[in-house]
N, C-alpha and C positions, 0 to 999 in steps of 0.2 A: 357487373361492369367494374366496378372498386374491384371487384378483385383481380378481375383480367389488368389492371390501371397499376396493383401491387404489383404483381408479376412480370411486367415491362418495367417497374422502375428498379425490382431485384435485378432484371437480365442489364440493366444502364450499371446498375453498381460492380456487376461481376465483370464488365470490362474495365472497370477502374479499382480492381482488385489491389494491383500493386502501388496506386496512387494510398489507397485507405490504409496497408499497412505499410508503407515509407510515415503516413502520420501517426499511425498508432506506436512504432519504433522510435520517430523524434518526441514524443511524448510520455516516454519510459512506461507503457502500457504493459506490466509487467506480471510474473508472478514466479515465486521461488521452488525451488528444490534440492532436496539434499541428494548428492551419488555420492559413495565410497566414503561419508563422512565432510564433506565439503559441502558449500551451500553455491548454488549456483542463479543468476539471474538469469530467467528466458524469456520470452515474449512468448502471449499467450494466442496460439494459432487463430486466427480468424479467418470465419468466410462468408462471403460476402453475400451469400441468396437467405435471405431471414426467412425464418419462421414466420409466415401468417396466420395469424388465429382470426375468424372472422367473429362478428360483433355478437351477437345472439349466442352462439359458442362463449367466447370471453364472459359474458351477462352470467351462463351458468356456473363457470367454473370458479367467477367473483364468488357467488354464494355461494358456491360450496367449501372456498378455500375461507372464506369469513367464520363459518359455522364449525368450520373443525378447530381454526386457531382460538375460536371462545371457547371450545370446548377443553380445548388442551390449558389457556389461561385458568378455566376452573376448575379441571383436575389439577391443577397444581399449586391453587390455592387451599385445595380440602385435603390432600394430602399432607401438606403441609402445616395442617389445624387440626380438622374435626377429623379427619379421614371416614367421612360418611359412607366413599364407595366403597370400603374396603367392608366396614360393619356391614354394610348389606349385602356384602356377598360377589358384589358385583366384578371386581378384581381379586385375583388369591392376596393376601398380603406378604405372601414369599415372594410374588413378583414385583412389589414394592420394593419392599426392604431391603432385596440380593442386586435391585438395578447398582450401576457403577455411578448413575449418577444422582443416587440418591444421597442427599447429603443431611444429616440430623445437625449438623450444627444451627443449619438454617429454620429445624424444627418450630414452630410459632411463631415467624416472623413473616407480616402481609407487608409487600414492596410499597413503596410510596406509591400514593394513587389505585394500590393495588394491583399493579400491572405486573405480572411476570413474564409471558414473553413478549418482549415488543415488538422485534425482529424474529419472524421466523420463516422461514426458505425450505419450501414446501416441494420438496421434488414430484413429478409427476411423469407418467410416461401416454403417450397416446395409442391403442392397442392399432392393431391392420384395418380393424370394423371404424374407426375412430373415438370409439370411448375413453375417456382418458380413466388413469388407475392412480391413486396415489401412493407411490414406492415407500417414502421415507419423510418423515417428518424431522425438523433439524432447530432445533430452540435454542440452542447456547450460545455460538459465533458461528451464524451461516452466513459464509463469503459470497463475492461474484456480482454483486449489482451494480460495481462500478463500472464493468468491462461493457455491457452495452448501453451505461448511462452515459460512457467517453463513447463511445463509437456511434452512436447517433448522431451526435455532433456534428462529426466527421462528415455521415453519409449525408445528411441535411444541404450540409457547404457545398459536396459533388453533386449534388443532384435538385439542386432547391425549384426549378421548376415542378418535378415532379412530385415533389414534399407537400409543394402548392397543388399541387391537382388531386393526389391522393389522399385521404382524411384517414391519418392514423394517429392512435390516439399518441398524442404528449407526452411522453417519457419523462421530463424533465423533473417531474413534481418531485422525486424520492428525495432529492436531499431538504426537500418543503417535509414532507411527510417524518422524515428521520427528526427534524427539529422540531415539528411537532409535539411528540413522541418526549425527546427530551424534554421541553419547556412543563409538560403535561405533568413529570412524573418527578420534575427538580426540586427537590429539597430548597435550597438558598444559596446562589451563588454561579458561577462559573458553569459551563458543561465542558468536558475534555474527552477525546477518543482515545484507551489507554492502549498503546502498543506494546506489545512484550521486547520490539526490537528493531533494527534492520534488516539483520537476518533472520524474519517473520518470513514465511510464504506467501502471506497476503499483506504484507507492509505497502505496497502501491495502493491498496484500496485503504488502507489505514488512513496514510495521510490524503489522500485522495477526499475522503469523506469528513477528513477534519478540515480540507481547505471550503468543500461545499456548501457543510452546515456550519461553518463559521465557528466550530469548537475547536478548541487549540489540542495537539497534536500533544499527548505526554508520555512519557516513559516513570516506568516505575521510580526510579531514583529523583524524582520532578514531584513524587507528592510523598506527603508526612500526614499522619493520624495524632491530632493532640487535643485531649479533651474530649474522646468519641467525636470530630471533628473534622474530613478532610481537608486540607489546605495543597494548595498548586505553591510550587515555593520560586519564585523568580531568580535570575541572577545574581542579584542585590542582595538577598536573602528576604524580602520583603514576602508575605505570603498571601496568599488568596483563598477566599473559602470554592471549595468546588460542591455543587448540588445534584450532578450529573454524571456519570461512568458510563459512556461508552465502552465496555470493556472487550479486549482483542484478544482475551487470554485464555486459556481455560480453568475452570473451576480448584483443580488441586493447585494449581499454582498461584492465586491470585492473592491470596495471603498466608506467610508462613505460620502466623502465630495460631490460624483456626484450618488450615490444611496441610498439606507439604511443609514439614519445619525444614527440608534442603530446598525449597525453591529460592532463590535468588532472583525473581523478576516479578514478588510481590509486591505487594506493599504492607507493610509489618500495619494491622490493627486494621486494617479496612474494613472487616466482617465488623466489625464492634460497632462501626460508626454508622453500619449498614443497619444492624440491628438494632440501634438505637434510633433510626428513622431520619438521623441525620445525614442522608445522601444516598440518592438511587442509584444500581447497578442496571444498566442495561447490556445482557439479558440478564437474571437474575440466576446469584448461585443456586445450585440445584435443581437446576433446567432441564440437566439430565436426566433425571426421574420423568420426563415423560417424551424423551425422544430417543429412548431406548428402543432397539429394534423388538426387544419380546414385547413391551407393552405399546407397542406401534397395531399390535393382533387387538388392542381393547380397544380402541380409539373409536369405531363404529357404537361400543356399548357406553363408550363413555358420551356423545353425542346425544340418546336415547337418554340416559341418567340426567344428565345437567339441563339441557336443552330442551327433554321430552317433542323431539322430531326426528325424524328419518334421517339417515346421512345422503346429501346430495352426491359426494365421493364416494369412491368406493375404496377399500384396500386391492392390493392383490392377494390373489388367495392365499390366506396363509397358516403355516401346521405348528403345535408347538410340541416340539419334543417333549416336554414337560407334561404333556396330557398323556397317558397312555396309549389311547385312539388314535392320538396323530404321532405319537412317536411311532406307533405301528408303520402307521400311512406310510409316513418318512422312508422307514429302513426298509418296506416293501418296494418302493416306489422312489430310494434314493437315484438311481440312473437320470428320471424324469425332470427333477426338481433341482430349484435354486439353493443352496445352501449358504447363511449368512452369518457369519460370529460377532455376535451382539454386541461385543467387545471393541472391535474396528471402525475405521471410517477412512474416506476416502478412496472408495472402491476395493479395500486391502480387507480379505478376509471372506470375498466371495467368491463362492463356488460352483460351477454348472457340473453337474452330479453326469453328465451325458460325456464332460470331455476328460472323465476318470476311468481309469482300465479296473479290472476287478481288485485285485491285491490294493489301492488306493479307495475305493468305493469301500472296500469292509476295514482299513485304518480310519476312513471318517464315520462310519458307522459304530465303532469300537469308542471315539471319542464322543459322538452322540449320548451313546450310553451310558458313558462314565459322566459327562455334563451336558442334562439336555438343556438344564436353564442358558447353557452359552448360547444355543443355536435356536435358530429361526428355521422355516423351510418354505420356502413360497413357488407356485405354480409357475412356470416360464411364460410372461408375455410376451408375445410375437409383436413387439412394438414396432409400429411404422417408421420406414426409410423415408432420410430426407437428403433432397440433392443437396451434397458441397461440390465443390471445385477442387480436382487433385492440382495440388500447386505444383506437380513434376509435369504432368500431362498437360492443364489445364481444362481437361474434360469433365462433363458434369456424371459424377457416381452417387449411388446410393448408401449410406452409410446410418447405423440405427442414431437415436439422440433422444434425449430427454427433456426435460421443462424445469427449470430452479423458479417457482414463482415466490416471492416477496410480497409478507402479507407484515406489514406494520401496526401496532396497538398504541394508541392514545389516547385522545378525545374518545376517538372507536375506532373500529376495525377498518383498517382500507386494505386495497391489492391494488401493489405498484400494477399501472398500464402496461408493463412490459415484463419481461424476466429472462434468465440466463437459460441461452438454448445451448445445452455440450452436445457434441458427435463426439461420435469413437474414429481414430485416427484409422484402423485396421476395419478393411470392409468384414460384415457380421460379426464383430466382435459388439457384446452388449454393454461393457463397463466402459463409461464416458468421461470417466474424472479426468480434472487435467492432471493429476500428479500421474493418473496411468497414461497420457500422450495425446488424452482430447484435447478437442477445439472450442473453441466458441464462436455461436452469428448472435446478430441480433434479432428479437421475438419481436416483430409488428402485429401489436391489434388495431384492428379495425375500428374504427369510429360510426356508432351509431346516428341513429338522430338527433338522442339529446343526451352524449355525452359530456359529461363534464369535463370544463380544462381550468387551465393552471387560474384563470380567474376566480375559482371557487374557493381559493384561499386568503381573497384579496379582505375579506371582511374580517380575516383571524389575528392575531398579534403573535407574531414571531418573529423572535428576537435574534435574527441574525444580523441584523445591520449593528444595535450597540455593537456585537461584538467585535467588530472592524479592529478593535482595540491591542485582538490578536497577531497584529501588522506592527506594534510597536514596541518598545521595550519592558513594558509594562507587563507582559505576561511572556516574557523571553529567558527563558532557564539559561542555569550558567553552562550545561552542555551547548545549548545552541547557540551561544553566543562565541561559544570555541569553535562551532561547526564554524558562522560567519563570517570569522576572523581569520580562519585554514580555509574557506573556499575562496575567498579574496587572497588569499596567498599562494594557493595552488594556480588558481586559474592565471593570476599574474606570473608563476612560472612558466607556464604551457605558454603564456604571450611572448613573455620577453625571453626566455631561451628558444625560441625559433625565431622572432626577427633577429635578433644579436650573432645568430647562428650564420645565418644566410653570406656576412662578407667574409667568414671565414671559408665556408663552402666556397666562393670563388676563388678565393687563394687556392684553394688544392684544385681545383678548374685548371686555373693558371700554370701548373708544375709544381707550385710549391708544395707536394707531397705530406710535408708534418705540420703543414699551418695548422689545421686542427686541436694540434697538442696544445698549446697555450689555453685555448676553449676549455678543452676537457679539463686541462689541471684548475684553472680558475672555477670550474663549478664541481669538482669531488669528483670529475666522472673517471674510468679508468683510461690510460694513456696505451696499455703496451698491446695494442691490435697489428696483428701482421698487414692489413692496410686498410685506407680510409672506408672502404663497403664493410667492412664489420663494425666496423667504430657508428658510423650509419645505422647499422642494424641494432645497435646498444642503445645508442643516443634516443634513439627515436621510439622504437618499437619493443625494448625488451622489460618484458612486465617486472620479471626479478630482478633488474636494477632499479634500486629507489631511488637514484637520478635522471633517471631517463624523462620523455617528454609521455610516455605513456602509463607511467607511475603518474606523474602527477597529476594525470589527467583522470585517471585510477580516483587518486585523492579527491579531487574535485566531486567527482561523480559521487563519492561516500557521503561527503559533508553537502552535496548539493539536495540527495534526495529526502533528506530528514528534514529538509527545509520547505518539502513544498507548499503547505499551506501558509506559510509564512510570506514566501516571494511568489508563488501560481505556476501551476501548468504551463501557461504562458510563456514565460521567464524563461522557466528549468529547460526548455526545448532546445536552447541553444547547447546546455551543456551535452545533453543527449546526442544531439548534432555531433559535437566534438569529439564525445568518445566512441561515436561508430567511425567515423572519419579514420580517428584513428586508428580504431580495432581492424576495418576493411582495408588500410593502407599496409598493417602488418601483414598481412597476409598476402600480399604482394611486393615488399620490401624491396626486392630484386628490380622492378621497373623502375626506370631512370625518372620518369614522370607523378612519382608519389610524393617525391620532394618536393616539385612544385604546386602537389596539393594540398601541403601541408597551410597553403596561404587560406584554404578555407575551414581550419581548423582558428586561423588568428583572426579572420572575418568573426565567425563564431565567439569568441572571446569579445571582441569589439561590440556583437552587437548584444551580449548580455551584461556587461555592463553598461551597456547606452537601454536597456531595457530597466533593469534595476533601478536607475538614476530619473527614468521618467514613468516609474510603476507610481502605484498609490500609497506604497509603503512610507511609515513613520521615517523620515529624516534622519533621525538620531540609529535607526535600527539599518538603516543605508551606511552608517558611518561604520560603525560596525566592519563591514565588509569592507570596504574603502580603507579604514585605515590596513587592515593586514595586506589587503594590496601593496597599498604605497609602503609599508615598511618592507615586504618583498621586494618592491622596484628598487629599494637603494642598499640592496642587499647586495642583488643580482648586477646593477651598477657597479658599484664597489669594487665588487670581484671581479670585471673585467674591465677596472680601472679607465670609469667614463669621468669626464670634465664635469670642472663645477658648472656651467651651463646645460649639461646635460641633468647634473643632479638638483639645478633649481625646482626644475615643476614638480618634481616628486615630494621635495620637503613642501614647496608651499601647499601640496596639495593633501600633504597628510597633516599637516596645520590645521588646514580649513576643515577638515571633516572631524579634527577632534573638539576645534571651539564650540561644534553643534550639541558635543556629550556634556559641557559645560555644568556644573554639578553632581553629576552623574557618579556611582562607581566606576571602576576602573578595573574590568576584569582580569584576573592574573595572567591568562595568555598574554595580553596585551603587556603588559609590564615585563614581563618573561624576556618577548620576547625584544623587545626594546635594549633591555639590560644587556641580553646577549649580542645583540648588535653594537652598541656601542664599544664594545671589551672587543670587537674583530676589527674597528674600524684604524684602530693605531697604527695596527700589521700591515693593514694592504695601505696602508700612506696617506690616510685621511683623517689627522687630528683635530683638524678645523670642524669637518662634520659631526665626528665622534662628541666636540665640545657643543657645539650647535643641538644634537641629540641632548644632553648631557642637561643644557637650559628647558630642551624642550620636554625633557622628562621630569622636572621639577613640577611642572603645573599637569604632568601626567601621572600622577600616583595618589594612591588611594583614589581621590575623585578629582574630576577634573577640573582647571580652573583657568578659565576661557583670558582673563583679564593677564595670565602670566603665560599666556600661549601667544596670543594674536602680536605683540610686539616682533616677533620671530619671523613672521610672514614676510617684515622688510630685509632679510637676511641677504648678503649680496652674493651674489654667485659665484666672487672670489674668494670669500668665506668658506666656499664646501671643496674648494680646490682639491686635487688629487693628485693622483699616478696618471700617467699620459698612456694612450693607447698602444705605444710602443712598446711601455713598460711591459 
């Protein structure tokens, strides 16, 4: 019955397909890739009929995904020490030592708490019989559990009677479980999720998972090693000890001075501090060494060795070139079999030995031979079809797909209630990665009887709430406080250069032809258009003008998304909003009615900062933003020569938001960019404000000092007088 009960509420969700991804799109549900050398943002396909695993099923493959990642935790503690199984014979030790991710720096060093893999994302496939097979083991940085940790959500809000009727288990737990994990295995101090970047491929689940588990969001150039010691370094320059490393990077790059001496997104000494026990790496370097695809073939003996029990998993069958016997198999039997280069990831480097003509089958057979330790060879499973929904068609087809389950290490072993189900985008095609064009649903398990829920974590102490702390200036880097001060002045472009715009838009209405002109010279943008529809199509919609309304919006979106655990999900959806607005209007530029929907891009603007200003966010880390706004508003003024009434509310308004930094540094963007406005403000005929700024910059340098600010707020409006509109 529960499951006939699932299956009605899958068929309720697939007709509100395009209701769940309009949310997954306003909530930059994203993931990257690179074409032709360029990085590109895409949304990652969803569809909408989940995977159901039922309860009894689920119960099994708990224990067996538990009993493999113990196993794999203690091969990789003994390899890293005694190397017990290797003296017994049990692994060759060529397949130790030649893995890529075997790292000897890390030689005799046990992780705090002992834990090396915390996170591991255990790929599985379900064969036609329904036995599931375990493909691929993944210990270093395995992505993907934010994708149906957000999209739950989602479906929950569509469909909440049926959420209430059907008993599937709780998803929610993983960022309980991830923090867990960290508190468990933290040195002293801080936890942070280290992202190598924005142009990361999984940068949305980066920050993603720093806004959830309450660890602040860092980039390499945000932490320093001093004294075998990491420290988080704030704005201020003030620093913080960190005890915790999420780390988002992989292994040769994470520190130059004990891997890659060319990586540039290390952090210089962190192996040291690592090594000296002063701060855990989650997953731990040298992770590699046992989620290599050759030593993926031991995992069975290594269960048997450490654990002395059966494996409840199985592998799929697998051949290793490296043995005589199965190199034989192999090259007898290459047509038949999977071929995998140990070397890859990401679906990149595998190969179905069936879809090679002969002249290719004996070049891979020649490469065999010359290196069988690269290659793996495993039996083809005939893994079971699951319906998606062709989003051209809307019909229900059969398409193969996988299992990403998420087994997290702390306290002990858990497996997230749910995990990443990819399809292949191309019917019978078996490789499901999204960087090759899959999709993702989300996996419903079933709820037994005495499943446990999110109250089984109510008696633990985890510490996400102190760190609320991450909302305030306190642990706010001087990059992101550059971000705060450019998305308050971007976003305040995209506002006031389309209302400012609109009365010049009826003057050329009107006949008057070049009214325009004056617009475009007061903001840099270019004048000499053969007529006002091109100047239109620039102004508004052309990415390669960095004045345009869609650069800025550009901008916006860059500084908005590094901010998401800072301001939330929540927040950022209006930017998201904005720039599809945009992005869908360009691409219609030509209809007369785009222009008048530019008003739900200014809606948009309006209601993220009325979001902002009633979020939970630190005050002071609000001003932030607020002041580059308003120093943008009487930029943007200025230059199209508004009245002092008009430029009252904006000074008194970047007034009041810097009395609140009152003490405070004074980050250089902000003084930069203050300086530069006052030296423009003579030109366009505003002395009065220029000297008004001028006072007001006195109590805004180096730090700020509230007592030589707030007299200013009485400033009178014919004080900031200007140039008249005519002018």
């Amino acid at each position: 019955m529960i499951q006939s009960m699932a299956q009605k509420m899958a068929s309720d969700l697939v007709d509100r397909r395009q209701a769940i991804n309009r949310e997954l799109s306003r909530n930059g549900v994203r993931f990257g890739i690179y074409k032709n050398g360029q990085y590109h943002d895409q949304l990652f396909p969803y569809d909408p009929i989940p995977r159901i695993i039922e309860s009894d099923e689920f119960d099994e493959l708990e224990a067996g995904l538990k009993q493999r990642v113990d196993a794999l935790n203690a091969y990789l503690k003994d390899i890293y020490s005694d190397k017990r199984i290797i003296h017994d014979g049990v692994i060759p030790e060529e397949y130790v030592y030649t893995s890529a991710g075997y790292f000897p720096q890390v030689n005799g060093v046990t992780p705090p708490a002992g834990v090396f893999a915390h996170i591991a994302g255990e790929d599985l496939v379900q064969g036609e019989d329904g036995r599931w097979w375990v493909l691929e083991d993944n210990l270093r940085i395995p992505s993907g559990a934010s994708y149906p940790l957000f999209v739950r959500d989602i479906e929950r809000r569509i469909s909440p009677k049926l959420f209430r009727d059907v008993h599937v288990r709780d998803n929610r737990a993983y960022p309980l479980l991830l923090r867990r994990s960290m508190d468990f295995v933290s040195t002293e101090g801080i936890s942070v999720v280290l992202t190598p970047g924005r142009f990361n491929s999984a940068f949305f689940e980066h920050a993603y998972l720093a806004e959830k588990t309450g660890a602040v969001l860092a980039f390499p150039e945000d932490l320093e090693v001093e004294q075998n010691k990491l420290y988080f370094v704030d704005y201020s320059g003030s620093k913080h000890r960190v005890g915790v490393v999420y780390r988002r990077l992989s292994d040769e790059y994470l520190d130059p001075f004990a891997f890659n001496a060319d990586s540039v997104i290390g952090v210089p000494g962190l192996l040291a501090a690592y090594r000296a026990g002063n701060v855990a790496i989650m997953n731990a370097p040298g992770n590699g060494a046992a989620d290599d695809k050759a030593i993926y073939y031991f995992v069975p003996a290594m269960i048997q060795y450490y654990l002395h029990e059966d494996p409840i998993l199985h592998n799929a069958p697998t051949y290793m070139p490296m043995f005589n016997e199965d190199r034989k198999t192999v090259l007898d039997r290459l047509g038949e079999l999977v071929i995998k280069d140990v070397a890859e990831a990401g679906g990149y480097g595998v190969v179905f030995g069936s879809s090679l003509d002969s002249r290719q089958r004996e070049e891979l057979a020649d490469r065999i031979k010359a290196d069988p330790r690269r290659f793996i060879a495993q039996e083809v499973v005939q893994f079971r079809d699951i319906d998606v929904v062709d989003p051209v068609t809307g019909r229900q087809e059969p398409r193969k797909a996988d299992l990403r389950a998420f087994v997290v290490t702390g306290p002990d072993t858990r497996v997230w209630y749910s995990g990443l189900t990819r399809y292949s985008s191309v019917p019978g095609q078996m490789i499901v990665n999204s960087s090759q064009g899959g999709g993702f649903k989300d996996t419903w398990v079933l709820a037994g009887d005495h499943t446990p829920t999110l109250d089984e974590f109510k008696g633990e102490k985890i510490s996400v709430a102190p760190e609320s702390t991450r909302h305030s200036l306190s642990l706010l880097t001087a990059s992101k406080a550059d971000n705060l001060y450019w998305l308050g002045r971007y976003t305040e472009r995209v506002f006031t250069t389309l209302t400012r715009f609109f009365p010049f838009y009826d003057h050329v209405m009107d006949t008057d032809v070049d009214a325009f002109r004056p617009f475009a010279r007061a903001l840099d943008l270019p004048e000499d258009f053969e007529d006002f529809d091109a100047f239109i199509q620039n102004f508004l919609y052309d990415p390669n003008n960095p004045n345009s309304v869609r650069s800025a919006m550009d901008c916006a979106f860059n500084n908005a998304v590094i901010l998401r655990p800072e301001l939330s999900s929540r927040v950022l959806q209006y930017v998201e909003l904005a720039l599809s607005s945009i992005a869908d209007a360009s691409s219609r530029s030509s209809d007369a009615e785009d222009i008048y929907d530019q008003r739900d891009v200014e809606d948009d603007m309006l209601a993220f900062w009325g979001a902002i200003e009633n979020s939970v966010e630190d005050q002071t880390l609000k001003s932030f933003l607020f002041i580059g706004k308003y120093l943008e508003r009487l930029d943007l003024y200025t230059r199209l020569k508004a009245t002092g009434p008009e430029l009252k509310p904006p000074m008194t308004k970047l007034i009041g938001y810097a009395v609140t930094l009152d003490g405070l540094p004074v980050p250089e963007c902000f003084a930069s960019g203050l300086r530069w406005l006052i030296g423009q403000l003579p030109g366009r005929g505003y002395p009065e404000l220029a000297e008004a700024l001028t006072r007001f910059q006195q109590g805004f340098s180096d730090r700020v000092t509230a007592a030589a600010l707030k007299p200013l707020s009485e400033i009178s409006a014919m004080n900031l007088a200007g140039g008249s509109v005519a002018d």
